[in-house]
C-alpha positions in Angstrom: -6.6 16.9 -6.4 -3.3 15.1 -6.1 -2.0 13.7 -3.1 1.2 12.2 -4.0 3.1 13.1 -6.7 6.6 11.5 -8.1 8.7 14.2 -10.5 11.3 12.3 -12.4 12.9 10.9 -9.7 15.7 9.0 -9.4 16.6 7.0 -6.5 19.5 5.4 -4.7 20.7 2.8 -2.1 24.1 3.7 -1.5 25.2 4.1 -5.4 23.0 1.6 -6.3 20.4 3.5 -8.4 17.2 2.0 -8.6 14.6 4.5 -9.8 15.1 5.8 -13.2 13.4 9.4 -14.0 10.3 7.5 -12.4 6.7 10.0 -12.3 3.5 8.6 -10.9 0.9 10.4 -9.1 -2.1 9.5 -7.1 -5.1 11.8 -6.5 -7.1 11.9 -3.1 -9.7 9.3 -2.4 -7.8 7.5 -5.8 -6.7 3.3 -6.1 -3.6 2.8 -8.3 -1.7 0.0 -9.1 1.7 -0.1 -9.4 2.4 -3.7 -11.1 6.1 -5.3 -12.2 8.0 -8.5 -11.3 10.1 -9.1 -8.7 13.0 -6.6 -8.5 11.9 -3.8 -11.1 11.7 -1.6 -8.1 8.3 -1.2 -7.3 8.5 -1.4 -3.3 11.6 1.8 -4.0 9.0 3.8 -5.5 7.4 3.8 -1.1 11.0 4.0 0.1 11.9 6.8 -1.9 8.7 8.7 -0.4 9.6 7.8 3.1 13.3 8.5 2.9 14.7 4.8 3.1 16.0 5.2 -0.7 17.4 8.4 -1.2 16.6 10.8 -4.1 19.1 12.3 -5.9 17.1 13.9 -8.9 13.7 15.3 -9.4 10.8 16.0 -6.4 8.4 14.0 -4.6 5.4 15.9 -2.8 3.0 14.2 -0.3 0.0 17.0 0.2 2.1 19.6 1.5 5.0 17.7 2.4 8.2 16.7 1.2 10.3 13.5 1.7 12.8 15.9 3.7 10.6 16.0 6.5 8.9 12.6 5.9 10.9 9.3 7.2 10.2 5.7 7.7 9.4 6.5 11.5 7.5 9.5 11.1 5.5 8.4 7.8 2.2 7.3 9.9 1.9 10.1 11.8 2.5 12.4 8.3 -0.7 10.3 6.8 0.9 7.6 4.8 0.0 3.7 6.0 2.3 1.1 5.2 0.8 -2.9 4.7 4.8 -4.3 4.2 5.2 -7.2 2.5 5.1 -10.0 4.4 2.9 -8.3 7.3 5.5 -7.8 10.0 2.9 -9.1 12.9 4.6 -8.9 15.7 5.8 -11.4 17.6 4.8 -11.7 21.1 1.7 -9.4 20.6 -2.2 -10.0 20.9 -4.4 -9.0 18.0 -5.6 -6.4 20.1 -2.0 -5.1 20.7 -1.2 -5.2 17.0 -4.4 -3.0 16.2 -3.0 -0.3 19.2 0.3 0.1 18.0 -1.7 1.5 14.9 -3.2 4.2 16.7 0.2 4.7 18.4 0.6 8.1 16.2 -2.4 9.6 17.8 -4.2 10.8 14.3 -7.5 11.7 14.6 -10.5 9.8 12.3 -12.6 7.0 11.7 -10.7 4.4 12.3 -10.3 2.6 15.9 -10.7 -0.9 17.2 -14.5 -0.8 17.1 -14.3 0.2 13.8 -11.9 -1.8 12.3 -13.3 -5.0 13.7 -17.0 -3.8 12.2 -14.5 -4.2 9.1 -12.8 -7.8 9.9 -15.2 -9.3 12.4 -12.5 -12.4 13.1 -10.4 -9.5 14.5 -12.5 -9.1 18.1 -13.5 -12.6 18.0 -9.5 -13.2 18.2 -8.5 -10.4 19.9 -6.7 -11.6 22.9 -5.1 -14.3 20.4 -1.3 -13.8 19.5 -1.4 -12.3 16.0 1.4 -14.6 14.7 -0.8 -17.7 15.7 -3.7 -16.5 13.2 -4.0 -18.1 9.6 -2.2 -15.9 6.3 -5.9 -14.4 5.5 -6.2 -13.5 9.2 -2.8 -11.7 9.3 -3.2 -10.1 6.0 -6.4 -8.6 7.5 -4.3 -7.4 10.8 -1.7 -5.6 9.1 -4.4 -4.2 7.1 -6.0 -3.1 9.9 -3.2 -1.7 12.1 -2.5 0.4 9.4 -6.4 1.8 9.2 -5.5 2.6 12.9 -3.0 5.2 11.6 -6.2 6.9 10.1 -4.0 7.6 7.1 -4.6 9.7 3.8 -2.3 6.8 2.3 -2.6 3.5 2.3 0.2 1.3 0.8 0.1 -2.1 0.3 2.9 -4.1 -0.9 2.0 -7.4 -2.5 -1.0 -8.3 0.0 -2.2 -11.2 -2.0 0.9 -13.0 -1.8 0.6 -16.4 -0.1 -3.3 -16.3 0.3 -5.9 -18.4 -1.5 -7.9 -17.2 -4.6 -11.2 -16.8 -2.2 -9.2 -14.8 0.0 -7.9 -12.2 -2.5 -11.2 -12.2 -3.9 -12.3 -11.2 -0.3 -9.4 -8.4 0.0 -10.2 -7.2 -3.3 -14.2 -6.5 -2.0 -12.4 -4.6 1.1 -10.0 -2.7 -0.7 -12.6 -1.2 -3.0 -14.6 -0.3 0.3 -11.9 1.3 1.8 -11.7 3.1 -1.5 -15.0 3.9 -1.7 -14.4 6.8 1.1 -11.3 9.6 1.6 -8.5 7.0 2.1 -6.1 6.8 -1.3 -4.8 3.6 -1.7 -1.7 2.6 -3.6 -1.4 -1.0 -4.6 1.8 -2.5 -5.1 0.8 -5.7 -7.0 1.5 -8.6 -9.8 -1.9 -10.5 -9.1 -3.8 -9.1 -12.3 -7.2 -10.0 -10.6 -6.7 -8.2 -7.9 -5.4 -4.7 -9.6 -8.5 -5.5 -12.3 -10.7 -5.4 -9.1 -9.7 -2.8 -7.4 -7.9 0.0 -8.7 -8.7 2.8 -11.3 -5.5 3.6 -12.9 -2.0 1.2 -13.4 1.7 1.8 -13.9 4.0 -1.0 -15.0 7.6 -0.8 -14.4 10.5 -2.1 -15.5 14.1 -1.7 -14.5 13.2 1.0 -12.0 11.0 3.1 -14.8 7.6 4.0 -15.8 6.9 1.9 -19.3 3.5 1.9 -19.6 0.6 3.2 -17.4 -3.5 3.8 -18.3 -6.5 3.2 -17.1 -8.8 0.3 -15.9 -11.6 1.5 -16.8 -12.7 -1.1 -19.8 -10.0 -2.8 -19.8 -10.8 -7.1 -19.1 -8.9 -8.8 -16.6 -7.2 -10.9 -20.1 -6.7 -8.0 -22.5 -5.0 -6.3 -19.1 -2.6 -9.9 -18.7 -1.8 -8.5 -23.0 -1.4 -4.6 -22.2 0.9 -5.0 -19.3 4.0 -6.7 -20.6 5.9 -7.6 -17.5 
């Protein structure tokens, strides 16, 4: 069953048009990849389903919602998880209060700070630490789970292997497939081909804000994947 779904959209910022007749869908409980160098418009596709970029042409449907009544400050509580790029700890804030501004939208599910520390263990054995004082791995694993704390049908992650170390990306990879493994949809916005090859089932590439090729991981190798996804 699909989850999110992208109808030949094209979308704006301002009259800058950055999506170009774009469709990509994600079924429930799926892991897709969305994979394209910098500035092919690949974190556009998520701002176009929250309502930062605004869509002029075609449809995008989230369950039974639409992006007219989904927006960047109502997206958690609608089911769909954003891990920015970058993390966004912030500043000032304990571990512990990082994790509760997660639950902030009040969804109901599996996910709450016992849970999501039986997850990251480092999280409750640094809980009263501030979050911004933690290592890259450490954050990465924060932002991951304050979004968890949302309980969402969507997770979206945008670049989370930037900045950390090969044996930490491994490490996300193993989680990500966990998370997977149960009713939460991930999308994974991503140019580390290891960790799409790990994790998820099905890939776009873009280019120039459009869909050029898209398949499959299923037999693919992490090299041949490097050679079927020109970006």
């Amino acid at each position: 069953m699909t989850l999110l779904k992208l109808d030949h959209v094209d979308a704006y910022y301002g009259e800058a048009q950055i999506l170009h007749d774009l469709s990509i869908t994600v079924g429930r409980g799926e892991r897709v990849a969305i994979l394209g160098r910098n500035g092919v418009g690949k974190t556009t596709v998520v701002n176009a389903c929250i309502g930062i970029a605004r869509v002029r042409r075609g449809t995008i449907s989230f369950g039974q919602k639409t992006p007219a009544s989904i927006r960047h400050f109502t997206a958690a509580r609608s089911g769909i998880a954003v891990v920015p790029q970058g993390r966004h700890i912030v500043p000032g804030l304990s571990v512990r209060e990082n994790l509760l501004l997660g639950a902030a939208v009040g969804r109901k599910g599996p996910w709450n700070f016992d849970s999501v520390c039986a997850l990251f263990p480092i999280l409750r054995e640094r809980a009263e630490t501030p979050g911004t004082a933690m290592s890259g791995g450490q954050q990465q694993m924060l932002a991951i789970g304050r979004a968890l704390m949302a309980n969402p049908d969507l997770l979206v992650l945008d670049e989370p292997s930037e900045g950390l170390a090969p044996v930490i990306v491994d490490e996300l990879g193993e989680t990500l497939i966990k998370l997977g493994a149960g009713e939460t949809s991930i999308l994974l916005i991503e140019q580390n081909f290891s960790l799409v090859h790990a994790v998820a089932e099905r890939y776009y590439v873009m280019s120039k804000g459009a869909v050029v090729e898209e398949g499959r991981l299923e037999g693919l190798t992490r090299e041949s994947l490097k050679k079927h996804v020109a970006v």
